[in-house]
N, C-alpha and C positions, 0 to 999 in steps of 0.2 A: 801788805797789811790785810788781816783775814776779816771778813764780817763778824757779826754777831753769831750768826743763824751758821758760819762755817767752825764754830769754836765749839760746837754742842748745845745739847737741852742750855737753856737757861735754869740758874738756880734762886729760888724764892729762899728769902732767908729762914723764912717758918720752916720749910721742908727740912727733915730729919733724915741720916743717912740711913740705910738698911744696917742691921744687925748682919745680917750673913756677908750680901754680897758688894755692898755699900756704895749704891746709889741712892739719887735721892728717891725721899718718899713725898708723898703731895701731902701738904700739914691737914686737907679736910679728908684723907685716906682711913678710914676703920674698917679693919681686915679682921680676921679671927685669931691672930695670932697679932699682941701689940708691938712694935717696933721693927717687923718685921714685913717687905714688900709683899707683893700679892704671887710673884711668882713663884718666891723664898717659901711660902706659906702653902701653896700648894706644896712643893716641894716635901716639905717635913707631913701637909695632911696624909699624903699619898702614900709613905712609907710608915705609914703608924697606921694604916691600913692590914687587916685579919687574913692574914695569907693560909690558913689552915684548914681543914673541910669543917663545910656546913653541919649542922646538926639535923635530923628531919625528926620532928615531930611528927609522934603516932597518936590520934585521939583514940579514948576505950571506946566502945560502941552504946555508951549509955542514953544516944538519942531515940527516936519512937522510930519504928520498923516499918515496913511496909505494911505488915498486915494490921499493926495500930493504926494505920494513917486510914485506911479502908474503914478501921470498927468505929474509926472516929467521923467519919463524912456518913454513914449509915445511923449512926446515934444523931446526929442533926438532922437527919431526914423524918427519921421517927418524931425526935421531939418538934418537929416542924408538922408531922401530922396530929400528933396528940392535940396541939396549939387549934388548929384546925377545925379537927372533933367540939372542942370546949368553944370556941369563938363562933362556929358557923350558924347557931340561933340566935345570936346575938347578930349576926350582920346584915343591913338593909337587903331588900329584896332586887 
């Protein structure tokens, strides 16, 4: 006479068989695919998978340049002395 534990998994009544390959499922299992085990479900994620080349995006060059990035750190220098000019009678001694 065999054990329990030599007859296989134990089955909960709750548990629902696999759609595919029909074992049980554990009744508190939420997979991405309903009715179906977790192995099953990779199974099918894996092959609905984009087997075909990539695309590569090219942006236009409508960002600031280099030599804008320079007129722009030189215009806050200036208006940083201008500021200067006009505040330095105004600041305690």
């Amino acid at each position: 006479m065999k054990s329990k534990t030599e007859t296989g998994p134990r089955k909960l009544g709750l548990d629902k068989p696999c759609g595919d390959c029909g074992q049980p499922i554990y009744f508190g299992y939420k997979g991405p695919i309903d009715g179906i085990c977790g192995r099953c479900a990779d199974k099918r994620l894996k092959s609905r998978t984009r087997r075909g080349k990539t695309r590569t995006v090219i942006r236009d060059g409508s960002g600031l340049g280099p030599l804008a990035h320079t007129a722009l750190i030189v215009l806050a220098f200036a208006a940083g002395a201008v500021a200067m000019y006009f505040a330095y009678p105004h600041l305690p001694v």
